[in-house]
C-alpha positions in Angstrom: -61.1 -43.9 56.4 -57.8 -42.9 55.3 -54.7 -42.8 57.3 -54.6 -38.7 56.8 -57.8 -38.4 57.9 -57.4 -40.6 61.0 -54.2 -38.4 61.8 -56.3 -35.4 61.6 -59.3 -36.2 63.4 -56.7 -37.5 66.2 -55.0 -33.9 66.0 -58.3 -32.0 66.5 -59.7 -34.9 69.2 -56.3 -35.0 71.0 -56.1 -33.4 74.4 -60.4 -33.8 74.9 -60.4 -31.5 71.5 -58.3 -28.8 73.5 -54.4 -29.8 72.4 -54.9 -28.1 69.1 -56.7 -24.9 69.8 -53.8 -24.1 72.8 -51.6 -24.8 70.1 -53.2 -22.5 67.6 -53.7 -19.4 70.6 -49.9 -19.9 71.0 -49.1 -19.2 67.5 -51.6 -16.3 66.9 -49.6 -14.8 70.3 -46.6 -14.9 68.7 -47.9 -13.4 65.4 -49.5 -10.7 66.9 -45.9 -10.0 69.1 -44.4 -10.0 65.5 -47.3 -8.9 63.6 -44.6 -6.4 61.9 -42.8 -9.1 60.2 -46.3 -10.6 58.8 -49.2 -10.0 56.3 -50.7 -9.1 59.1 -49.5 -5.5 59.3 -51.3 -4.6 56.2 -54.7 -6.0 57.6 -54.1 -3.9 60.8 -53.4 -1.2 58.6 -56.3 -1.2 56.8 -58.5 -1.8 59.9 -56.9 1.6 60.9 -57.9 3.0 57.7 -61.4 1.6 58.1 -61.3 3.9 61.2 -61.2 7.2 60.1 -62.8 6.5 56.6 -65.9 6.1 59.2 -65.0 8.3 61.7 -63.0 11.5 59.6 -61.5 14.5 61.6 -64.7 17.0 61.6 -62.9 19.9 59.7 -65.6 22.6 61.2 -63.2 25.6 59.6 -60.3 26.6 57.7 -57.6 28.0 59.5 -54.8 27.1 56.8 -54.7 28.2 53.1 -52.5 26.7 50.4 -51.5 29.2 47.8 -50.4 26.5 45.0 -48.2 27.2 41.9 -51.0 25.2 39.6 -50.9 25.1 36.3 -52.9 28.5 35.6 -49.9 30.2 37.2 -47.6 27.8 35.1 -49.5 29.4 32.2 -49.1 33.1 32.7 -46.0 33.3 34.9 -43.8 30.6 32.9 -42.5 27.2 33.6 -40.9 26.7 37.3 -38.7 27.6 38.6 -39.6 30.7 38.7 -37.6 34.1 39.0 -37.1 34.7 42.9 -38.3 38.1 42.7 -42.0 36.7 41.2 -42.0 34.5 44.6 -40.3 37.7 46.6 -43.7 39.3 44.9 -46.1 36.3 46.4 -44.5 36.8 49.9 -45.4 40.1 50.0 -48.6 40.4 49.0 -49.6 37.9 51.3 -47.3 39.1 54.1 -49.4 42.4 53.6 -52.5 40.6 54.6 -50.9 39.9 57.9 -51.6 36.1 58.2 -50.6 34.5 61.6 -47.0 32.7 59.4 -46.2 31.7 56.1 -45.0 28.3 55.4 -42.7 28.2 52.4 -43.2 24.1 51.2 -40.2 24.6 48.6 -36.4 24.4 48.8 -34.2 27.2 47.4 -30.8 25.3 47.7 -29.9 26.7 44.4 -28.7 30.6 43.6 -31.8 31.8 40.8 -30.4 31.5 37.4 -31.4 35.1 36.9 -29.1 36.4 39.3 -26.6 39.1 37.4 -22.9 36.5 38.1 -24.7 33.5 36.5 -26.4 35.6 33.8 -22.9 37.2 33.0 -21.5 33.2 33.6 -23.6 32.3 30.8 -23.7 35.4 28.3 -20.6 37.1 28.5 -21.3 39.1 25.5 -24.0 40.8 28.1 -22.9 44.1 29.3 -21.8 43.6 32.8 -22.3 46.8 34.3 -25.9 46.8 33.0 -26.0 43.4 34.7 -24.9 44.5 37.8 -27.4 47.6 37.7 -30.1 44.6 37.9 -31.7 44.1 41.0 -30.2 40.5 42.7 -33.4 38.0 43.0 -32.6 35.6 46.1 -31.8 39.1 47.9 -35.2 40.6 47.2 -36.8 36.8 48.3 -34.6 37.4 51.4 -36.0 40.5 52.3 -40.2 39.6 51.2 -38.8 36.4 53.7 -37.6 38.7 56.5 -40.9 40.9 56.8 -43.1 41.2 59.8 -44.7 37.7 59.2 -43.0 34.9 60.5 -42.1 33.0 57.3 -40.8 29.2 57.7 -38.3 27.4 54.8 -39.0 23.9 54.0 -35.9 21.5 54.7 -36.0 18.0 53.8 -34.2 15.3 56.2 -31.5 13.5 54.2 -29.8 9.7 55.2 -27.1 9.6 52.5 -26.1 13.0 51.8 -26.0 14.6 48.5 -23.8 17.2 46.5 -25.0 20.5 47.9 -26.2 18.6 51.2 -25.7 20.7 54.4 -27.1 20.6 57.9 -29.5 24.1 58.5 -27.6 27.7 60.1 -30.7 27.5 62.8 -32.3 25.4 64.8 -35.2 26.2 67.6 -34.6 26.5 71.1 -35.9 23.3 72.3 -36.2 21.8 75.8 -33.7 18.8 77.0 -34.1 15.4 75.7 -33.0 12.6 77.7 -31.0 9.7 75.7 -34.0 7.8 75.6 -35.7 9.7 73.6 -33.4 11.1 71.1 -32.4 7.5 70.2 -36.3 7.6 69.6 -36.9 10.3 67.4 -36.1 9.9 63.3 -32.6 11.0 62.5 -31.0 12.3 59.3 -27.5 12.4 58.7 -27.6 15.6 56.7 -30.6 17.6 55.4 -31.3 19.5 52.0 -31.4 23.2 53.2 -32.6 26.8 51.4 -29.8 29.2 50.2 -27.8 30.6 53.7 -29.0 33.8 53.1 -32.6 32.9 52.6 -32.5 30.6 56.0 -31.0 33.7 57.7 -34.0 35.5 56.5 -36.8 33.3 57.8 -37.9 32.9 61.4 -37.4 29.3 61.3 -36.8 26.1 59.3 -38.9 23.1 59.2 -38.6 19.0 58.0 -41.4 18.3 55.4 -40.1 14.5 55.5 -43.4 12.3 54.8 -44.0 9.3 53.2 -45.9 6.0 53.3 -45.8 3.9 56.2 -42.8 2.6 56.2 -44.2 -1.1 57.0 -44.9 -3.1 53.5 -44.5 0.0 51.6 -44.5 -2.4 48.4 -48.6 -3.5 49.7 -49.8 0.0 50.8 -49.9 1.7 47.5 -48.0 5.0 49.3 -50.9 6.0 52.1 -49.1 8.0 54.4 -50.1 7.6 58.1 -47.4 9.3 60.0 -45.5 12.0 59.7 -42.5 13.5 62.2 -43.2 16.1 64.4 -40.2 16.6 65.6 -36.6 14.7 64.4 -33.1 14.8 65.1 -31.5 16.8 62.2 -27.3 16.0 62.8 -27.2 16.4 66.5 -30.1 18.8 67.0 -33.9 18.3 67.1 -36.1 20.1 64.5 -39.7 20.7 64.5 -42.1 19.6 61.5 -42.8 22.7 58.7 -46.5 22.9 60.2 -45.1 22.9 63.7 -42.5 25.1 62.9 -45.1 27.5 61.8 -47.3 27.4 64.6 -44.3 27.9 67.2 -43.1 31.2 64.9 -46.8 32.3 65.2 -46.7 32.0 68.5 -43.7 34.3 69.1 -40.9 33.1 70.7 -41.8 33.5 74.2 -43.7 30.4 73.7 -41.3 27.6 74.7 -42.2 24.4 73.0 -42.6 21.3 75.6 -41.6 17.7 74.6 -43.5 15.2 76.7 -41.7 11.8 77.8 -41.4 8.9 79.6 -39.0 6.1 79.5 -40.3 4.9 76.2 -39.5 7.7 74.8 -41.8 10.7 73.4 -45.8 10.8 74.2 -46.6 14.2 73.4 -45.8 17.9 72.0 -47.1 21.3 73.3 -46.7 24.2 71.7 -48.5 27.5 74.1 -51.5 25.9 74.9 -51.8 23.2 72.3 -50.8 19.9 72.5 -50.6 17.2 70.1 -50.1 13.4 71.4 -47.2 11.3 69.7 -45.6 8.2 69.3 -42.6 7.1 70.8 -40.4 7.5 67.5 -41.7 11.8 67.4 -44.2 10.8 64.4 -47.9 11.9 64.9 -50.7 9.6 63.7 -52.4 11.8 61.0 -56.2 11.7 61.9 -57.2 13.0 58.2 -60.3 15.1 57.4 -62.2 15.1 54.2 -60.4 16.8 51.6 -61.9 20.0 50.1 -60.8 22.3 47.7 -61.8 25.9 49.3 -58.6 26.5 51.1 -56.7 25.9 47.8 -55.9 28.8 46.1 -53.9 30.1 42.6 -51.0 31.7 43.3 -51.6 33.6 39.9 -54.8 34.5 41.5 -53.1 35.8 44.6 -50.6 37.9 42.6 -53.5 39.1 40.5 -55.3 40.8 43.7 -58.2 38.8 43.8 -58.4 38.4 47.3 -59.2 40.4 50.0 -56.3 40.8 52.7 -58.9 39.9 55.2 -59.3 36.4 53.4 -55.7 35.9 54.7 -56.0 37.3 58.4 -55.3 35.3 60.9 -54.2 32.1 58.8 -51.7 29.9 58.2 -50.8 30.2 54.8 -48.7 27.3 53.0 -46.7 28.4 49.6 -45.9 24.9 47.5 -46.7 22.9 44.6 -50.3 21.7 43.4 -49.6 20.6 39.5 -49.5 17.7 37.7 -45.2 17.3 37.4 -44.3 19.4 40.0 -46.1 18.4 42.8 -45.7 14.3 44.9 -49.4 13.1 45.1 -49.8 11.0 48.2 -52.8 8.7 49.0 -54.4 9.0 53.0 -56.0 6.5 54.6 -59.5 8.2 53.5 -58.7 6.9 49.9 -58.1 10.4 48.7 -55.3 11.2 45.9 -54.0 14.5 47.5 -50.7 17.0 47.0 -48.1 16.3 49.3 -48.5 20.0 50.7 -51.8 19.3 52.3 -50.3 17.0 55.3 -49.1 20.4 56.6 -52.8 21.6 56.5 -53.9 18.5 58.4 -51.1 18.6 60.9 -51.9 22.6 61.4 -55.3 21.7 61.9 -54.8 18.4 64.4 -52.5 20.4 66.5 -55.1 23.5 66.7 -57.5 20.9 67.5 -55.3 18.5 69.7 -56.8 15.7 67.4 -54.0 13.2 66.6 -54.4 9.1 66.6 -52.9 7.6 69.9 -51.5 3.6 69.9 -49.5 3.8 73.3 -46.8 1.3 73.4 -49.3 -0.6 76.1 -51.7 -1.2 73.1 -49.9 -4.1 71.8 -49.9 -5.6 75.4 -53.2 -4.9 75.7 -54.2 -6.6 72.8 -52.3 -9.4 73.2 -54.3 -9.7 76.4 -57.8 -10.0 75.3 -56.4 -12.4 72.2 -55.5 -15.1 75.4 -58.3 -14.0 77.3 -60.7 -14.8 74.3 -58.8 -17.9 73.1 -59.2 -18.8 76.7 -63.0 -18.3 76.9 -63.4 -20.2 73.6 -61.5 -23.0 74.7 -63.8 -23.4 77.8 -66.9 -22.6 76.9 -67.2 -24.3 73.4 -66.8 -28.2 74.2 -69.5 -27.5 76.7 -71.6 -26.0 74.4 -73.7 -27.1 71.5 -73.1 -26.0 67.8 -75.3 -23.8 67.4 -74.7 -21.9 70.9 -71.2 -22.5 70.0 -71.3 -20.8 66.9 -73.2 -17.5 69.0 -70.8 -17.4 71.5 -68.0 -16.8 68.7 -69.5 -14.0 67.0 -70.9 -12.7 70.4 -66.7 -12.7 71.0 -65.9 -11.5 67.8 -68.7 -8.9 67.7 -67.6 -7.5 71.0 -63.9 -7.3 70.6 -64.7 -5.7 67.2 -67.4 -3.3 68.7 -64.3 -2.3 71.1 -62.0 -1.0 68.6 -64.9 1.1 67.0 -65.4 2.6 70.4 -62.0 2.9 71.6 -61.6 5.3 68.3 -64.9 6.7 68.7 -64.5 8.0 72.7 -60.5 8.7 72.0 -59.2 8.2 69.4 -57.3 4.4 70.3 -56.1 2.5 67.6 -57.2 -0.3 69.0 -57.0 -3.1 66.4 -60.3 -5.8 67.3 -60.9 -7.4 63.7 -57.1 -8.7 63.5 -57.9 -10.6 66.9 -60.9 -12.1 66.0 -59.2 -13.4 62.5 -55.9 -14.9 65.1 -59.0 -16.3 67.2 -60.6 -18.3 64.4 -58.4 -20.8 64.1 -58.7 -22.0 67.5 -62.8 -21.7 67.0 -62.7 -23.4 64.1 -60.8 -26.7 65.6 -62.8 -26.6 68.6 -66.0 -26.6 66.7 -64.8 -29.1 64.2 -63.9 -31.2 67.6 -67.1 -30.5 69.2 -68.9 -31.6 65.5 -67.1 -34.9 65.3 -67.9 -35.5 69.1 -71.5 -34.9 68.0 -71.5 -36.7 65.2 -69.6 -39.6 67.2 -72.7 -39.5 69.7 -75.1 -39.4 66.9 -73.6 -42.3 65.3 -73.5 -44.1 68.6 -77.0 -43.1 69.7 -78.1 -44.4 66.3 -76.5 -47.9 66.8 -77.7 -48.1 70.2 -81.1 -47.2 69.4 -80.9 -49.7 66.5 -79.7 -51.9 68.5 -82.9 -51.3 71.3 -85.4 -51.7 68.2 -83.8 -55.0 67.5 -83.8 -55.7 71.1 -87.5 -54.5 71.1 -88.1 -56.5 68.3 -87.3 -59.6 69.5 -88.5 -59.1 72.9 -92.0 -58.0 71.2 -91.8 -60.8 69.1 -91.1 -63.2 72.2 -93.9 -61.7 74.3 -96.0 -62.1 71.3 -94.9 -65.8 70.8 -95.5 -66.2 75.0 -99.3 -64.7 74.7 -100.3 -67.1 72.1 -99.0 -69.9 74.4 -100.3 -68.9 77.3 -104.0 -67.7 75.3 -103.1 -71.8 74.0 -103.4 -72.7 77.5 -107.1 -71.4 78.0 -109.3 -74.3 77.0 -112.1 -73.1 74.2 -115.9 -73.9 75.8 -117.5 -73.5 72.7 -115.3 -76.4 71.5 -115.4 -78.6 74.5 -118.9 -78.1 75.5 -121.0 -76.6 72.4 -123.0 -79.8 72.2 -123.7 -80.4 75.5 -127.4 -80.5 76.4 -126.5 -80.1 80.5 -125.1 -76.3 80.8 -123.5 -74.3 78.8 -119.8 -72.2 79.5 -118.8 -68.7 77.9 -115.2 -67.9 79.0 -112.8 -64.6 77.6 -109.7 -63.3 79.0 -108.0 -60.0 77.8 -104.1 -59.3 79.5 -103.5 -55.3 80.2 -100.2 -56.5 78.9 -98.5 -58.7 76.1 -98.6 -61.4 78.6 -100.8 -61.5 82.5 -101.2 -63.6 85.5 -105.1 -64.0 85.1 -105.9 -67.8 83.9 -109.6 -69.7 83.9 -110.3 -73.3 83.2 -113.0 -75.8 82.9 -113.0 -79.5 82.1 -114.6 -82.8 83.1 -113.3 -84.9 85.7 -115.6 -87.8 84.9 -118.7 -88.1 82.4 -120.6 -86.5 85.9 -118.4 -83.8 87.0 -117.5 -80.5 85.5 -114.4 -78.5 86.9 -114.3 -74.8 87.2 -111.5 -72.5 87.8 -110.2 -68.9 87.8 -107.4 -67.7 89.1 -105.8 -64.4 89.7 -101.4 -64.3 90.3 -100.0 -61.3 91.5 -98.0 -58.9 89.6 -98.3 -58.3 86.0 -96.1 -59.1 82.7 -93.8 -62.1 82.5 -92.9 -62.9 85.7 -96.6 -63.4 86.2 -97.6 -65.1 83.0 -95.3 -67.4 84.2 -96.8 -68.2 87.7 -100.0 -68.0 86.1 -98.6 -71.4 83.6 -97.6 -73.5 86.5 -101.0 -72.8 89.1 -103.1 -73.6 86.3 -101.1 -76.9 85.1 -100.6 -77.6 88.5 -104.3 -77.2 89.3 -105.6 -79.5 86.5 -102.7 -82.3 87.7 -104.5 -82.2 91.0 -108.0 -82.2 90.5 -107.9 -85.3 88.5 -105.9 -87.5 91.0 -109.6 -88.2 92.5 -109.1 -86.7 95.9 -111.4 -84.5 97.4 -111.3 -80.4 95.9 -110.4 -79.4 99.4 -106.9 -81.5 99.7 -106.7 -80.8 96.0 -106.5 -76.9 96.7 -104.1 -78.0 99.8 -101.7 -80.2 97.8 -101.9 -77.0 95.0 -100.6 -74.5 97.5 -97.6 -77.2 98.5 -96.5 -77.2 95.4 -96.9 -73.6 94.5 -94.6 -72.8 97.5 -92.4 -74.9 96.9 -90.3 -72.8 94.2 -91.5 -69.4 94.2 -88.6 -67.3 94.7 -90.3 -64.0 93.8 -93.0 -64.6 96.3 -96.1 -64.2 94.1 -99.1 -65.3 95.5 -102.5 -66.4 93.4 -105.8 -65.7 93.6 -108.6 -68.8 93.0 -111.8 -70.0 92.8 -112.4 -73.9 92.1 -115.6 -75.7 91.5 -116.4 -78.9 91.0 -120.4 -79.2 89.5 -122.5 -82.6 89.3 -123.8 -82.2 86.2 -126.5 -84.4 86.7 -128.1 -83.0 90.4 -126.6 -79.6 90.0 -124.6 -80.3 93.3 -121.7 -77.2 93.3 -118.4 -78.2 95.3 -116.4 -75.2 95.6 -113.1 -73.5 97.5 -112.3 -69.8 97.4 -108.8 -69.1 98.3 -108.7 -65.1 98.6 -110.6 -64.9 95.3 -113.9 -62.7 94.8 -116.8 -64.7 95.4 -119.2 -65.3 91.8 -122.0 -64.1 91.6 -125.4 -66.3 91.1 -128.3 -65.3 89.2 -131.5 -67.3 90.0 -135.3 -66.7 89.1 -134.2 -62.9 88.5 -132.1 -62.2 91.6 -128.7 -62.0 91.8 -126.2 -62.8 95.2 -122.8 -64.1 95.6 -121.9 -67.4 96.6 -121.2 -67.8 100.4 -117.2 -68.0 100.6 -116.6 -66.8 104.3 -116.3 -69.2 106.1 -114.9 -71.7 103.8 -112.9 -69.4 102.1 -109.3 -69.0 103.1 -106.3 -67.3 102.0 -104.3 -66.6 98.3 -102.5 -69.7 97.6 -98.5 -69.3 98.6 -99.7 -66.7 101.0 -99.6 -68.5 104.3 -97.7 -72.0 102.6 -100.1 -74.5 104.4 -103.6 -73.4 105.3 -106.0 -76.3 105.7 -108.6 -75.1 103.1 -112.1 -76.5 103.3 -114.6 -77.1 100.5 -118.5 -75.3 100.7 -121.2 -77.2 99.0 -124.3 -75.2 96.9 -126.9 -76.7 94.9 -128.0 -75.0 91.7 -131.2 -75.0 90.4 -132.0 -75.2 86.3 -131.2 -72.2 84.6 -128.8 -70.9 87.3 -126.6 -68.2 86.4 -122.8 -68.4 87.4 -120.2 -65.8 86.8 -116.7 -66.2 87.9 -114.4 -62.9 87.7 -111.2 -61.3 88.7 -110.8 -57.7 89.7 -109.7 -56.4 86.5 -113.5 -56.3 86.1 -114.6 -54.5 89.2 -111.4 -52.4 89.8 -111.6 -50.8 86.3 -111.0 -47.1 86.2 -112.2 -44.4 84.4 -109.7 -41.8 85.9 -112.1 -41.1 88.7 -114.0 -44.0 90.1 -113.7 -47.7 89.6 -116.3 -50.2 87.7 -117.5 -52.0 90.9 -119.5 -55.1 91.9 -122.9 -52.9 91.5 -122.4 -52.0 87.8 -121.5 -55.7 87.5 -124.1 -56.8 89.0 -126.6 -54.5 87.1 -125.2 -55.3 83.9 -125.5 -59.3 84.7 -128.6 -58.7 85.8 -130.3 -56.6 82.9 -128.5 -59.4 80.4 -128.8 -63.0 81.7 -131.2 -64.4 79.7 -129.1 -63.5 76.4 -126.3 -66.0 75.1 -123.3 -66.5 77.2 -121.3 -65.8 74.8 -123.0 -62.4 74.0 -123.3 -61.9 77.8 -119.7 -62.3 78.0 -118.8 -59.6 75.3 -121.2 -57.1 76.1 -119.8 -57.2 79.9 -116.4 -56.8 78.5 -117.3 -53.9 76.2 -119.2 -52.5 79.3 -116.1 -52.1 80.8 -113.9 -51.0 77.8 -116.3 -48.3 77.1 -116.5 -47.2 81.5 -112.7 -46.9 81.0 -113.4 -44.0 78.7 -110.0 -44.8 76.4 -107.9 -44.8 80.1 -105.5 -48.0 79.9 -106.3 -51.5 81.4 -105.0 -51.6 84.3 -105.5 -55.2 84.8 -106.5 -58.3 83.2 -109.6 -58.9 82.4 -110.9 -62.2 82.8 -114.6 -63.7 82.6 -116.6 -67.3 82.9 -120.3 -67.6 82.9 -122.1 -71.1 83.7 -125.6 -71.7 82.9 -126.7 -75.1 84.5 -129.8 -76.2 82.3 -130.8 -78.8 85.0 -131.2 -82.8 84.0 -132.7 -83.2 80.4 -136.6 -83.5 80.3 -136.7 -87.1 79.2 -134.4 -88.3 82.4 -136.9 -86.5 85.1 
């Protein structure tokens, strides 16, 4: 691994994997305080945009219409600018109409070049008087401006004033601004203002200042989102053209109200209208979908084509709608439209009191949920697994998404969710990648260790292995020993539950007269016991052959057994001791089940009650006495332990009856048949349940003395 990678995987580990997420929900706060000053802005922007191309202003009718000089009036009428008396002329015929106010989207600033003094300027071989006979063109505008419809001049808000700059004659009556608010609001030094005479004229002036948002204008390809509604013109406030209109429609008894607080504007009402705002007096345009049946020629207007009720009751808007005349702007709806449609929209949103609202709590409010969420990430993903991990993140994401759509959907908010859950994938992305190398750490570590338990199980398998064929080398093999002899015969098997068991059998001649028999049973299973089982039955062939008596044999074997047995196991035997010759049985039953003894068909167990005593290491020193039994030719021994009888089938146990039955039913069959279909009995009683015990078995068939020694 190399020495960059180590230094990252200690960055995203440092800190229990949380160092570097804190550190990344620290810098996406302080991104989103500036998110002005960062690329950011234009994804927020767009988000915005995403907004209302989903969710559009319903425009359910049409209460403005936009006469435009297009390029059909271009065509019959001549090139602009026109002659003031042709515009006096559009005034009037759509004054006659009686629309609710006329908004006049051009700027006269100029005297018209037809005017008799500049005609005379220019041609002074013109007869003067005849010019002065001619009718004077701005004054007939002036009059078709000061009819009985409110008529509105356009007036554009200037920062560096030009030649021919000068603040408007007129401004409205406005309510009191405090400070606050009129450091707010947009301010132009000077303004580009109509002819005097013309402003006199008109009911009112108006800004039609608009551009694109002012914020990475060189990234937002000119989409204007806000507009002013109202400004501060040299020292005095000045409503919007659209606004302007809608206050002169309302007459002036209808004071205009400027709503407040101490971050400056929130809102505008005009009558009963109001129109929310943002601090600064702009309005977030919410646009409509553009159409083109409130655009109309004004060659078509001048022509009489129209009704005067098509213009009752309207707004109507007088500007610019051909290609060199007119400034196209882009909303955020994707459209390509003519400057001169804002005022619709803004007409409209005030009617309709539809504006976008981001309060100046938005941007605390959103800075909010990004800490609360980076806060929630960094808690719940280490605890989590991938995959739940990788839910909970777009569950997040989802839901702070899902809260701007509804935010705009229920009012409006500009809420902005998809910028937050970008600012929050950092700090996912290092927590997962944290939570992934802790994983893969455990993986790796869960694979060594379980490599490392095969291994171990390996070897200990192997061991246990190696240990059961030495202890199964300890079991003598009576087919070996004794398959020759003519005087009995001996059948012995022995099957551990486990690798290894406690059970143990032996048999082997103390003299060329006496056979020794032994089974033995040590508590407990598995090692421990195997072990036990290795020293009673080395101990118990040690003993029997010293020539004592099988009585002190038995008591010497408990001495020693006691002697060192730290684990307190305890054994289980039978030992016999058979004359070979006159069938005499000497025997000692120390807590062992008594064999069974099958003669002339009948079956019973050897007496071991009274001689019978304890398990060896039980007690430490019991005085054990030998019982003596003859056997007659062709007796039938058979030494067990209880893995035999206490063999379960999940319900009940084998028992000494089935035993018995099946020793019963088989005796006269090989021993070493005898022996395996006994086992197999019991395999098949089990019923595939596992051994619970060892299994260990010995049959002795005395034959009696041979014929030819009777």
């Amino acid at each position: 691994m190399s020495k960059a990678t180590r230094i990252i995987l200690a960055l995203i580990r440092a800190g229990r994997g949380r160092a570097l997420p804190l550190v990344f929900l620290a810098l996406a706060s302080l991104a989103l305080v500036q998110i002005d000053q960062t690329p950011l802005a234009s994804l927020r922007n767009a988000q915005f945009d995403r907004y209302q191309r989903q969710m559009p202003r319903p425009r359910l009718d049409e209460p403005v219409i936009v006469v435009g000089i297009d390029s059909n009036s271009l065509h019959q009428y001549g090139q602009w600018p026109w002659p003031r008396d042709l515009m006096a002329q559009l005034v009037t015929t759509i004054q006659a109409s009686q629309p609710l106010a006329i908004g006049l989207d051009i700027i006269f600033a100029e005297r018209d070049r037809y005017s008799p003094d500049i005609l005379a300027a220019r041609m002074p071989h013109l007869n003067r008087e005849s010019l002065n006979r001619l009718p004077k063109p701005d004054q007939l505008l002036a009059e078709a401006i000061k009819g009985k419809t409110p008529t509105v001049l356009a007036l554009a808000g200037l920062n560096n004033p030009l030649p021919g700059a000068r603040l408007p004659g007129k401004y409205p009556a406005m309510p009191a601004l405090d400070e606050k608010t009129r450091v707010e609001l947009s301010h132009y030094e000077s303004a580009l203002s109509s002819l005097s005479a013309l402003e006199a004229a008109a009911g009112g002036v108006g800004l039609i200042n608009s551009g694109p948002d002012r914020l990475h204008q060189e990234n937002e390809r000119g989409i204007v989102r806000r507009v002013p509604a109202l400004a501060m013109v040299g020292d005095h406030p000045l409503f919007s053209l659209p606004l302007e209109m809608v206050r002169q429609a309302l007459g002036e008894d209808s004071s205009p109200i400027v709503e407040f607080d101490r971050h400056g504007m929130t809102a505008i009402a005009l009558g009963s209208y109001r129109l929310p705002t943002q601090s600064n007096g702009e309005l977030l345009l919410h646009y409509g979908r553009a159409n083109s049946n409130y655009y109309l020629s004004a060659a078509d207007v001048l022509a009489g084509k129209y009704s005067p009720e098509f213009f009752q009751s309207r707004f109507v808007i007088i500007g610019f709608n051909t290609t060199g005349l007119q400034d196209r702007i882009m909303t955020p709806l994707g459209d390509s439209l003519p400057g001169i449609d804002i005022h619709a929209q803004v007409i409209e949103s005030l009617l309709s009191g539809s504006a976008l609202q981001r309060p100046f709590w938005m941007e605390k409010l959103e800075l909010i949920a990004l800490l609360l969420g980076g806060i929630f990430l960094i808690l719940a993903v280490p605890a989590l697994k991938p995959r739940y991990a990788i839910f909970s993140f777009a569950g997040l994401g989802g839901l702070i998404i899902g809260a701007g759509y509804l935010a705009f959907f229920t009012g409006q908010w500009l809420f902005d969710g998809p910028t937050l859950a970008l600012m929050l994938s950092p700090v996912f992305t290092s927590l997962l990648s944290n939570t992934l190398i802790t994983a893969d750490a455990q993986r790796r570590d869960n694979a060594r260790q379980l490599q490392a338990s095969r291994e171990e199980a390996a070897r200990i398998n192997g061991e246990l292995d190696a240990a059961r064929r030495i202890q199964m080398g300890l079991l003598p093999d009576p087919q070996r020993l004794f398959g020759n002899e003519p005087r009995f015969s001996i059948a012995a098997l022995l099957e551990p539950a486990r690798a290894v068991g406690g059970d143990y059998y032996d048999c082997f001649m103390l003299d060329p007269q006496h056979l020794c028999l032994v089974i033995g049973d040590v508590s407990g299973k598995g090692v421990p016991a195997s072990l036990f089982m290795a020293i009673s039955k080395t101990l118990t062939g040690t003993l029997t052959r010293q020539g004592t008596s099988l009585a002190e044999a038995v008591r010497h074997l408990e001495t020693e057994l006691s002697r060192a047995n730290p684990e307190y196991l305890f054994v289980t035997s039978f030992m016999a001791v058979l004359d070979v010759e006159s069938g005499w049985l000497d025997y000692v039953s120390a807590g062992h089940d008594a064999p069974l003894l099958v003669r002339r068909g009948c079956i019973s167990r050897l007496d071991t009650a009274e001689q019978g005593g304890p398990p060896l290491c039980a007690l430490g020193d019991y005085p054990f006495e030998s019982a003596r039994t003859r056997l007659e030719a062709d007796d039938l021994l058979c030494l067990f332990t209880d893995g035999i009888t206490e063999a379960d089938n999940g319900s009940t146990m084998f028992g000494s009856q089935r035993l018995e039955e099946q020793l019963l039913a088989a005796s006269e069959r090989d021993l070493v048949e005898l022996a395996g279909q006994l086992r197999d009995s019991v395999r098949a009683f089990e019923s595939g349940q596992p051994a619970a015990d060892d299994l260990t078995l010995m049959l002795l068939r005395w034959h009696g003395r041979p014929l030819s020694e009777r």
